[in-house]
BAFI-3210 file (N, C-alpha, C; in Angstrom, 3 decimals, decimal comma, padded with zeros to 6 digits):
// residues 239
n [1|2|3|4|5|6|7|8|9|10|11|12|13|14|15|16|17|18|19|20|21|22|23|24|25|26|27|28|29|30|31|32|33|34|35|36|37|38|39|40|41|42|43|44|45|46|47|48|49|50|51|52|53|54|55|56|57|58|59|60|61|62|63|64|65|66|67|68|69|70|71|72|73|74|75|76|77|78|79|80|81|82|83|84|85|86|87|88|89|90|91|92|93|94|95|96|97|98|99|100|101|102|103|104|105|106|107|108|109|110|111|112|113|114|115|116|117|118|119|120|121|122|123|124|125|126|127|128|129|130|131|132|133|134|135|136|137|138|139|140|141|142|143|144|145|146|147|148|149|150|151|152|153|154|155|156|157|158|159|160|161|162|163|164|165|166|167|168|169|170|171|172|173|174|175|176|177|178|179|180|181|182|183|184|185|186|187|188|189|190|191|192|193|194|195|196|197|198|199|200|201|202|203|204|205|206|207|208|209|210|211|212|213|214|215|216|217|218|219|220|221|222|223|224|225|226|227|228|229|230|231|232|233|234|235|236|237|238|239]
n.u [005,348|004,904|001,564|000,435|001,120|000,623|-001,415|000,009|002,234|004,607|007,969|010,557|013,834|016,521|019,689|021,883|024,442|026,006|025,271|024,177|024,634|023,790|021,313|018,898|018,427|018,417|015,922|014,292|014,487|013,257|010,572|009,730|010,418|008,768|006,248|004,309|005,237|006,298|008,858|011,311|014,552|017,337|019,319|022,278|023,824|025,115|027,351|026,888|024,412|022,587|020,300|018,496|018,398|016,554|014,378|013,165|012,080|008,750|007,069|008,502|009,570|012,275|014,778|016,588|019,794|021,130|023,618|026,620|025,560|026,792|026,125|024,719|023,283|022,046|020,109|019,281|017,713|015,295|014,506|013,282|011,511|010,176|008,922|007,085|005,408|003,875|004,661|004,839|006,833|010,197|012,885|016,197|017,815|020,495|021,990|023,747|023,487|024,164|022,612|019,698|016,534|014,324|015,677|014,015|011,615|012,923|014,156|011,196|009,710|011,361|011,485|008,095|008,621|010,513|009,528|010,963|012,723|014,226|015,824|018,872|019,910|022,576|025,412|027,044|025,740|025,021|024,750|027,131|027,242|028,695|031,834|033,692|036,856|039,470|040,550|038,384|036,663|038,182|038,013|035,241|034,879|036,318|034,126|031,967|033,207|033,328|030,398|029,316|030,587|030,174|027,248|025,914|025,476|024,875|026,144|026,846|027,382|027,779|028,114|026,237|024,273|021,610|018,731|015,460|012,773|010,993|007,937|008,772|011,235|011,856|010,877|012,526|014,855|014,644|015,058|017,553|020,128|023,357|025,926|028,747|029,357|027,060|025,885|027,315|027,306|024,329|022,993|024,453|022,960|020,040|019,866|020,707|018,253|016,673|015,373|014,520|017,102|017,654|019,602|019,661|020,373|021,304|021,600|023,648|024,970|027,866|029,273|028,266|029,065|031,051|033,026|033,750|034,366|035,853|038,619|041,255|043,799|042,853|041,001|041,994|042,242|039,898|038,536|039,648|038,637|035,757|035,946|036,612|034,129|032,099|032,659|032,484|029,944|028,438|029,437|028,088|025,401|021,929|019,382]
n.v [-121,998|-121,250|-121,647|-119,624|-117,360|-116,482|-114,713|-112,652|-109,489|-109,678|-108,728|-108,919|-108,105|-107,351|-106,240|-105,158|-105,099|-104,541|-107,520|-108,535|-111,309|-112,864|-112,116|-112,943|-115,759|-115,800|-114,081|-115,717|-118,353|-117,000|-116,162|-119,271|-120,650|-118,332|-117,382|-116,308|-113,511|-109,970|-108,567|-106,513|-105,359|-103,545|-101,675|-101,004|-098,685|-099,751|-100,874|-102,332|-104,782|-104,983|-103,754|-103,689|-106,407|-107,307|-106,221|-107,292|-109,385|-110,274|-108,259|-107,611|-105,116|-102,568|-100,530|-097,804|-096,365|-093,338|-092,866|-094,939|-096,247|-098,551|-101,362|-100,363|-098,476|-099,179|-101,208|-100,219|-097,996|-100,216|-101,113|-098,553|-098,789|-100,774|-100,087|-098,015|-098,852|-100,905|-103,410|-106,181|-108,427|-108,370|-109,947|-110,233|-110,623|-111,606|-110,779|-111,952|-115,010|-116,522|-116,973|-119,193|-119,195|-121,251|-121,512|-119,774|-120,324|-121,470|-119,433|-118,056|-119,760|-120,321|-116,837|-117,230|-119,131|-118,234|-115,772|-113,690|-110,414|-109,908|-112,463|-114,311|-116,426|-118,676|-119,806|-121,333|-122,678|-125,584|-126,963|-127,542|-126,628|-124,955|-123,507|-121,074|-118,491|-119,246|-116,904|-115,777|-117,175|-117,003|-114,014|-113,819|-115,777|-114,196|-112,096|-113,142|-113,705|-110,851|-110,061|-112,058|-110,891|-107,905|-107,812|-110,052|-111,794|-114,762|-114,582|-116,967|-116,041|-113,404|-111,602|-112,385|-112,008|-112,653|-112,547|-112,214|-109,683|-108,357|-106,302|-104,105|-103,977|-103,186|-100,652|-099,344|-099,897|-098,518|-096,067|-095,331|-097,190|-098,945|-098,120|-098,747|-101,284|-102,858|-105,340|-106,647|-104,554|-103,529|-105,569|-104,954|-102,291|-103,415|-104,740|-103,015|-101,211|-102,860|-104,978|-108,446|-110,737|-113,719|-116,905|-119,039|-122,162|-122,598|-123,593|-122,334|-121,444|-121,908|-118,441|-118,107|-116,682|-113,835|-112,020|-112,194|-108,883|-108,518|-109,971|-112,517|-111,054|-108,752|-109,168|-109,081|-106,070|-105,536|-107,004|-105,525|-103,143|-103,290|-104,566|-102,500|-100,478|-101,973|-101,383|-098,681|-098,488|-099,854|-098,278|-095,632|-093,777|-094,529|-094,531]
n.w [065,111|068,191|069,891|071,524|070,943|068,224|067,657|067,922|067,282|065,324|064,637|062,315|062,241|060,021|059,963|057,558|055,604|053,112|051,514|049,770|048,269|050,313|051,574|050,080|050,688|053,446|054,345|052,585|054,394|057,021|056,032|055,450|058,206|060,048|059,109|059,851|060,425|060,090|057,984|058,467|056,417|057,263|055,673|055,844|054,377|052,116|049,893|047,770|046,269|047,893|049,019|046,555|046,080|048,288|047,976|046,306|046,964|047,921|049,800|051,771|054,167|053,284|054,803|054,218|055,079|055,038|055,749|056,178|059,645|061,400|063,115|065,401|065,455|062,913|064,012|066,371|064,456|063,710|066,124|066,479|064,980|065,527|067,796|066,982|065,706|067,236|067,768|069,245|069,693|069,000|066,754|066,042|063,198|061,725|058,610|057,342|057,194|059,243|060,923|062,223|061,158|061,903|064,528|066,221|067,614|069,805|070,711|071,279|073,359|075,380|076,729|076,948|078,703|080,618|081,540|080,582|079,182|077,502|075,305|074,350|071,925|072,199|071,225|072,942|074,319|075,380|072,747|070,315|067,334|066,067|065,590|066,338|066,141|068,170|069,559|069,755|071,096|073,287|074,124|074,862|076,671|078,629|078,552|080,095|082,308|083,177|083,314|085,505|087,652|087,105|086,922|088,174|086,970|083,853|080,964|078,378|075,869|074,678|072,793|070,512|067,971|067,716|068,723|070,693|071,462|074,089|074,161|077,017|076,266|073,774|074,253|075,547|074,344|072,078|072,334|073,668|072,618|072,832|070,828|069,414|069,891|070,788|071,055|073,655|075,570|075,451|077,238|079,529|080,011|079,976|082,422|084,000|083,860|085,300|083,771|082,681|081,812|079,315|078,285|075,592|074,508|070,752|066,978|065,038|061,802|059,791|057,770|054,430|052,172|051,967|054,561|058,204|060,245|062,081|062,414|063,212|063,931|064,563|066,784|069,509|069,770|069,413|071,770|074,236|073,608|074,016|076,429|077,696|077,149|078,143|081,060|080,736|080,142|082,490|084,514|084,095|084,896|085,746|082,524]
ca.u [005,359|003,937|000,125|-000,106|001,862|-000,072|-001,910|000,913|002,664|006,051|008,866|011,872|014,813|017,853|020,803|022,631|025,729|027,204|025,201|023,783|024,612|022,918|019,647|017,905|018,415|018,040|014,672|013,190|014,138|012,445|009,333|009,486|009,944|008,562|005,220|002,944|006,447|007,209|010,164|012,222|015,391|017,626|020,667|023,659|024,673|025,766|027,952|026,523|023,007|021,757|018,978|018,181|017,924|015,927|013,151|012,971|011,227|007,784|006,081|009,528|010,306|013,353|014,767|018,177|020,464|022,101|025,124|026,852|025,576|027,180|025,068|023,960|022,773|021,077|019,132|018,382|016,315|014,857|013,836|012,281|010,273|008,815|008,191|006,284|004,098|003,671|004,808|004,750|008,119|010,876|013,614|017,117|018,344|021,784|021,955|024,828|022,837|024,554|021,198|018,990|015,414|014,176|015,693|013,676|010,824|013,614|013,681|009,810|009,311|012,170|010,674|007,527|008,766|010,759|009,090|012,101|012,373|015,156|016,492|020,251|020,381|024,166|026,044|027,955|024,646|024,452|025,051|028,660|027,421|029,436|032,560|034,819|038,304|040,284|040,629|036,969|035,893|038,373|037,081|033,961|034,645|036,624|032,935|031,228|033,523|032,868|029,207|029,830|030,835|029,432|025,801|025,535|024,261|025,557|026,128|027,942|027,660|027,011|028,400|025,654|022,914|020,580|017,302|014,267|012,819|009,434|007,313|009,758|012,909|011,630|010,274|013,524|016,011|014,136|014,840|018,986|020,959|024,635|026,524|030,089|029,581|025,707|025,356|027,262|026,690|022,996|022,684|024,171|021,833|018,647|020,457|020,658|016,982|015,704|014,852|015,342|017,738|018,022|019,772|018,926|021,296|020,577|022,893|023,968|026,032|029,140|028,441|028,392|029,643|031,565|033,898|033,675|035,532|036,880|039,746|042,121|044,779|041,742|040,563|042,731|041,988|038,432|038,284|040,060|037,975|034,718|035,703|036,128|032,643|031,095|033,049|031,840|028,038|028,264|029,685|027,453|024,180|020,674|018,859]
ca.v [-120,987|-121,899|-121,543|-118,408|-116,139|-116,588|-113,528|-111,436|-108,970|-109,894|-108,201|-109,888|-107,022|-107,983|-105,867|-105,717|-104,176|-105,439|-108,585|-108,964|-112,760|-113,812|-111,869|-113,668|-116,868|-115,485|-113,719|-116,799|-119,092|-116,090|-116,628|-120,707|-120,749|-117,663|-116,849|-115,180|-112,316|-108,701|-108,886|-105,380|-105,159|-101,925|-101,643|-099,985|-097,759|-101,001|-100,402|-103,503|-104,484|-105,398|-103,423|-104,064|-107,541|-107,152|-105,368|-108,171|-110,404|-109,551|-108,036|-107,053|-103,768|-102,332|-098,781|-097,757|-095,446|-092,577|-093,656|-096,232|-096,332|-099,573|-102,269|-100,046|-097,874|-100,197|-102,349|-098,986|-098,344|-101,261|-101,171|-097,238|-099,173|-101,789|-099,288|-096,955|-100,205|-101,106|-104,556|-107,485|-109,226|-107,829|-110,564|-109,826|-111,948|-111,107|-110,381|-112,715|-116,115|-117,399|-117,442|-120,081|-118,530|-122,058|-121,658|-118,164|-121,307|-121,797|-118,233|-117,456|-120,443|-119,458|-116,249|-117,771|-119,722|-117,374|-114,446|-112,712|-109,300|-110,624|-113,983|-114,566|-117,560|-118,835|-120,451|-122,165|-123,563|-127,125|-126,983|-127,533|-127,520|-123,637|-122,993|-120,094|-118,894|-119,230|-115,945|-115,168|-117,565|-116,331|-112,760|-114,406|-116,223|-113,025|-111,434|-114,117|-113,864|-110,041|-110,190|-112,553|-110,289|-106,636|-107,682|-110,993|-113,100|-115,741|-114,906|-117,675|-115,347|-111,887|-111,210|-113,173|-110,866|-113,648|-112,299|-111,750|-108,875|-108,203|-104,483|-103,650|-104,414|-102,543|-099,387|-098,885|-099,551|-097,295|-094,791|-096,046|-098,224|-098,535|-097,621|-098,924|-102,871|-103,344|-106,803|-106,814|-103,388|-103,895|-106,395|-103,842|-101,484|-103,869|-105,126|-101,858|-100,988|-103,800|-105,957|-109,838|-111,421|-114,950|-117,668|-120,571|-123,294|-122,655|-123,836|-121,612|-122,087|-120,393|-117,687|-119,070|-115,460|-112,901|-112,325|-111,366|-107,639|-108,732|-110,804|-112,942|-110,171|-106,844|-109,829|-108,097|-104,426|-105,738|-107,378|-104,695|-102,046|-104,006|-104,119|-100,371|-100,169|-102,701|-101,064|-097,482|-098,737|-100,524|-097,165|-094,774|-093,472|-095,434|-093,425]
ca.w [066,160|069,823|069,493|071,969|069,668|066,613|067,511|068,434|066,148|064,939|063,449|061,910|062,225|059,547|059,728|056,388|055,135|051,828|052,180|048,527|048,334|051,358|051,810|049,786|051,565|054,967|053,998|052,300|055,570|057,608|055,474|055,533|059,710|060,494|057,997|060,728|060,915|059,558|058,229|058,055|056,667|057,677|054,404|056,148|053,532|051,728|048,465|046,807|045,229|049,063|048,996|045,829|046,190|049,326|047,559|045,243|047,942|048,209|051,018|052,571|053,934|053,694|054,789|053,707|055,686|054,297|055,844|057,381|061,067|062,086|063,559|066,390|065,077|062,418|065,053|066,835|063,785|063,913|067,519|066,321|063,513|066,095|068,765|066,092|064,901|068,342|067,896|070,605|070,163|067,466|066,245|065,170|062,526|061,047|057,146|056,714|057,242|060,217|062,139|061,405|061,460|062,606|065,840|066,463|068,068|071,089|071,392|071,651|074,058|076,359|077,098|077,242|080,194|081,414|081,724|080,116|078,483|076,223|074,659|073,545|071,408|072,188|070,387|073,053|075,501|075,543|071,614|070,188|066,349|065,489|066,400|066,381|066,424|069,324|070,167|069,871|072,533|074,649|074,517|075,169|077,823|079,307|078,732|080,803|083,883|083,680|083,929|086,513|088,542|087,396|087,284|088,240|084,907|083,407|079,947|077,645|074,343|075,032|071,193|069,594|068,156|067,348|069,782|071,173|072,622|074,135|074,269|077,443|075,874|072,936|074,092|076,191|073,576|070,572|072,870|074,189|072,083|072,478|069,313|069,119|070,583|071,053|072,155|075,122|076,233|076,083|078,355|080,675|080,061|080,196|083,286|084,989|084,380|086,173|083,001|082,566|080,298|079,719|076,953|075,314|073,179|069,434|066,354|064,179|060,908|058,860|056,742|053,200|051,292|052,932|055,814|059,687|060,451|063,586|062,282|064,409|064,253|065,663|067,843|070,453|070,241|069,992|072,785|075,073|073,511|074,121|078,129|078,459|077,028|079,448|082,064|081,168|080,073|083,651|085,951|083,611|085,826|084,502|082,004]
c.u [004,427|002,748|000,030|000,642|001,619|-000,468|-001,047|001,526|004,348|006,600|010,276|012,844|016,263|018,652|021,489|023,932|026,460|026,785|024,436|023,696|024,242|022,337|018,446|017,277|017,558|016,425|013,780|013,483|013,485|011,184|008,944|008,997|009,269|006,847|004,138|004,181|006,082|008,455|011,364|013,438|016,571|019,206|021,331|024,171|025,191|025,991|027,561|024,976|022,025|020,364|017,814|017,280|017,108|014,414|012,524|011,739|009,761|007,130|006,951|009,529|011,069|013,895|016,564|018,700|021,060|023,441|025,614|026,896|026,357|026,027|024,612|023,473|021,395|019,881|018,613|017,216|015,152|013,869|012,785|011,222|009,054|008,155|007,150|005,191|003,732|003,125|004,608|006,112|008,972|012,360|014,679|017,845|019,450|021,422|023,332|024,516|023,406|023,590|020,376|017,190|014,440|014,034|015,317|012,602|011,657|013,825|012,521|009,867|010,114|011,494|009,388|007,319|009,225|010,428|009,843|012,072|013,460|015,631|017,384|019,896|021,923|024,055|027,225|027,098|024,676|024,685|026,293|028,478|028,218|030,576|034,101|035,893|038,409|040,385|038,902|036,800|036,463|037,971|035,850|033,614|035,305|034,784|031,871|031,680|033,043|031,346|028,927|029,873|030,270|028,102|025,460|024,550|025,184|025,038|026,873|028,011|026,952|027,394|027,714|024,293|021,997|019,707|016,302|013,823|011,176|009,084|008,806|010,988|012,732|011,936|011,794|015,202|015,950|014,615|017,176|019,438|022,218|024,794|027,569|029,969|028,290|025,243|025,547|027,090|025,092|022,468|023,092|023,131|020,068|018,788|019,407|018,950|015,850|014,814|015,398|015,974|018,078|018,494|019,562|020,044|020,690|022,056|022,762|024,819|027,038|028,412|028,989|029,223|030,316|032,537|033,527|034,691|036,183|037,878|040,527|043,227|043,965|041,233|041,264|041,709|040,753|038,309|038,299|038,913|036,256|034,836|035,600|034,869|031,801|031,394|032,255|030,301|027,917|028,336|028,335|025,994|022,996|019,995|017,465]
c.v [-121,393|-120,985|-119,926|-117,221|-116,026|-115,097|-112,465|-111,027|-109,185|-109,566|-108,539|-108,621|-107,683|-106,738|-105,947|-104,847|-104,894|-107,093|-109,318|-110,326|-113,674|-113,605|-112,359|-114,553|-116,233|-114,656|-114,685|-117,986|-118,219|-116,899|-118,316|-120,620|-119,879|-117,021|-115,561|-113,587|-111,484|-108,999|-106,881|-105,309|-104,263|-102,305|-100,405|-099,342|-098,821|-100,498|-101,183|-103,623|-105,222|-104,942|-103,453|-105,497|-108,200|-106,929|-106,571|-109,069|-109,498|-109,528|-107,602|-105,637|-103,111|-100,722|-098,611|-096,329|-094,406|-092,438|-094,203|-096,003|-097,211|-100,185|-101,781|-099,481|-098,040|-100,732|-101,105|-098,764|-099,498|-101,632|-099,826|-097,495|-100,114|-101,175|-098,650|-097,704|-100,672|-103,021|-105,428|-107,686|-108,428|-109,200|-110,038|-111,122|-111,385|-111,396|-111,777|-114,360|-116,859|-118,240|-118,103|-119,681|-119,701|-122,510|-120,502|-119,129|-121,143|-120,491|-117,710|-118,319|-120,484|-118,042|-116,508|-118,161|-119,325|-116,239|-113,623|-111,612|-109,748|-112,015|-114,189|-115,773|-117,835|-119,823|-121,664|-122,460|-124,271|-127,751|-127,060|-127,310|-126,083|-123,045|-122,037|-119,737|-118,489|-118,023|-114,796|-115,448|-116,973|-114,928|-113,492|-114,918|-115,274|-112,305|-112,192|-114,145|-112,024|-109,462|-110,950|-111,639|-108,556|-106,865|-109,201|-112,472|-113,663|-115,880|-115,251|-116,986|-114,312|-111,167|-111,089|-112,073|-111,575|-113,062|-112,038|-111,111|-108,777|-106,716|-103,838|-103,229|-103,251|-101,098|-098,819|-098,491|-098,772|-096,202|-094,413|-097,354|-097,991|-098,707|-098,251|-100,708|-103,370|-103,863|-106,490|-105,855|-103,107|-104,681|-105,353|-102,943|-102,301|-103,809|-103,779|-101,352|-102,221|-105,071|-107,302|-110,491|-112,726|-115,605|-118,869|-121,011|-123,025|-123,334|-122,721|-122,326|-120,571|-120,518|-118,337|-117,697|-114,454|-113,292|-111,275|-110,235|-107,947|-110,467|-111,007|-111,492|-108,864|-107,785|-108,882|-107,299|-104,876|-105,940|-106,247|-103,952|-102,083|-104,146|-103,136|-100,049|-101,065|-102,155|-099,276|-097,839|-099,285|-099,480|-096,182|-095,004|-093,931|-093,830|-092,979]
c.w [067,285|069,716|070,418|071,694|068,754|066,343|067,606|067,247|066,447|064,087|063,395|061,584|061,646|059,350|058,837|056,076|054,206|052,180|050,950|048,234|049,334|051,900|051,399|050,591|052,820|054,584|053,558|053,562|056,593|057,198|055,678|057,361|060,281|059,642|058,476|060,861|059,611|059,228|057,643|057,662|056,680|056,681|054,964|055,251|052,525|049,909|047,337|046,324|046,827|048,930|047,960|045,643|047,398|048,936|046,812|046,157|048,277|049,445|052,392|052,712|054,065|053,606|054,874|054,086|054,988|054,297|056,817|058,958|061,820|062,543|064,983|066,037|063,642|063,200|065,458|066,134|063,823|065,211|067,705|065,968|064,880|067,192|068,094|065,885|065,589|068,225|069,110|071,116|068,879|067,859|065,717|064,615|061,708|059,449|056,512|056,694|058,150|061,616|061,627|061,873|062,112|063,878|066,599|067,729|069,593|071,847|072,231|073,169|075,879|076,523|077,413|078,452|081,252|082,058|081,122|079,261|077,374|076,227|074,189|073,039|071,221|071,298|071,329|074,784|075,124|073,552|070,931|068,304|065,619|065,884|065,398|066,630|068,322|070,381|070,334|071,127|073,740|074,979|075,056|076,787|079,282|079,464|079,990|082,234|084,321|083,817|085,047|088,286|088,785|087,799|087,801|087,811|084,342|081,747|078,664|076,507|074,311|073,804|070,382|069,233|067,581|068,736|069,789|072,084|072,987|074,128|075,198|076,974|074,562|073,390|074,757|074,995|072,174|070,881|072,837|073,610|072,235|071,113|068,883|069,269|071,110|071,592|073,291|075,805|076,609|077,068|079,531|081,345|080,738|081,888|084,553|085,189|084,470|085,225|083,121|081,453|080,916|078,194|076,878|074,034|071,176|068,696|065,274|062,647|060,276|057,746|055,099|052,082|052,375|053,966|056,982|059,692|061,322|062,617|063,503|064,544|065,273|066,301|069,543|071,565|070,312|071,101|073,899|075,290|074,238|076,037|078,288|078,055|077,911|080,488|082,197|081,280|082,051|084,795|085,017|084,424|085,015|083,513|082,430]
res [x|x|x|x|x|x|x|x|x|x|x|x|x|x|x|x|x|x|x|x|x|x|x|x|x|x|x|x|x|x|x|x|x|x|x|x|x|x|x|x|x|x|x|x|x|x|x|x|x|x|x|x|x|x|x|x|x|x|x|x|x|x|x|x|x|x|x|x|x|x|x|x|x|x|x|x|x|x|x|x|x|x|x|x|x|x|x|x|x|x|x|x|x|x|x|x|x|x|x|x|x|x|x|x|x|x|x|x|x|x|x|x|x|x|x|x|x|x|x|x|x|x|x|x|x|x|x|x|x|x|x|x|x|x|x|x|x|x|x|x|x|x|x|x|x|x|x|x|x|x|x|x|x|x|x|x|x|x|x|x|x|x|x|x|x|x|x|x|x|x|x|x|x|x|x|x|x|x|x|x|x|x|x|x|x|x|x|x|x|x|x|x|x|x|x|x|x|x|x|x|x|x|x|x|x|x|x|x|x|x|x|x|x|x|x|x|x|x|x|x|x|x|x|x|x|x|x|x|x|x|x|x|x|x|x|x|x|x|x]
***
């Protein structure tokens, strides 16, 4: 971890939902790259032994929903917990191990340099080593021409919930999280109240258990659905 963050308080925010076979992992590479971190992780209602096997890891803490929020409502928590503890920076690291806690370093240091209130780690900066279906990228790259043009940011993977946020970014979204589509709707939001977002190349890998909900066939309706929410988050008055 870059020497002038040692002192700072850090909290590692994992999202889980039915993720029993690959919390472990992702919690003990947390701990390896990350040692000076909090690591919270928020169990979506999850039907399986997630939280269970969460607890198992010592020195973790994990808070378990009464019912399934979805991953906005997940992270929301998450962003309550680090506002409450009056963290520095808070980390979201997906439950399914596709994020490599390793590349959290390219995060910090980007902000760092940037000044930035948030950090996307893409998946498709300067990096080629993860790639997705067909009809992902093209949502994707549909997402990229319409930031483009609503707010004027250039962002290659506004999907990716690999990040870093600082106090700002925090205290704003403990308060306002979107609900339905998160990622890219947040960036709106930061957007709109005058915060900076910026990304940085990371690699990612495929998930080793489990499967993605957005299948090629709801690739689609996702997609669609996912503009009318950038389009309302984008006309909707700041908070």
């Amino acid at each position: 971890m870059e020497q002038g963050n040692l002192q700072r308080k850090i909290l590692i925010v994992i999202p889980a939902f039915n993720e029993q076979h690959n919390i472990s992992k992702v919690i003990y590479d947390v701990r390896e790259s990350i040692p000076d971190s909090d690591i919270l992780v928020i169990n979506d209602c999850s039907q399986d032994a997630t939280s269970a096997t969460a607890r198992k890891s010592e020195g973790v803490k994990v808070v378990d929903l009464p019912y399934n929020l979805g991953i906005g409502g997940a992270v929301q928590t998450g962003f309550m917990y680090a506002h409450a503890h009056d963290y520095d920076f808070m980390v979201q690291i997906d439950g399914d191990g596709q994020h490599m806690p390793k590349e959290v370093d390219k995060l910090f240091l980007t902000m760092s340099r940037t000044g930035a209130d948030m950090v996307i780690g893409s998946r498709f900066l300067d990096i080629k080593s993860f790639r997705t279906s067909w009809t992902r990228r093209l949502g994707i790259k549909v997402f990229y021409v319409l930031f483009r043009l609503l707010i004027q940011t250039k962002v290659t993977d506004s999907t990716s919930g690999f990040r870093i946020y600082n106090r700002k970014s925090i205290q704003l979204l403990s308060k306002h999280y979107p609900d339905d589509y998160p990622e890219p709707d947040a960036i709106i939001l930061l957007k709109k109240h005058g915060l900076h977002i910026c990304e940085v190349g990371v690699e990612m890998r495929q998930r080793e258990h489990g499967s993605s909900s957005i299948t090629p066939i709801k690739s689609p309706y996702y997609m669609m659905k996912v503009i009318l929410s950038i389009l309302f988050s984008y006309t909707r008055t700041r908070w």
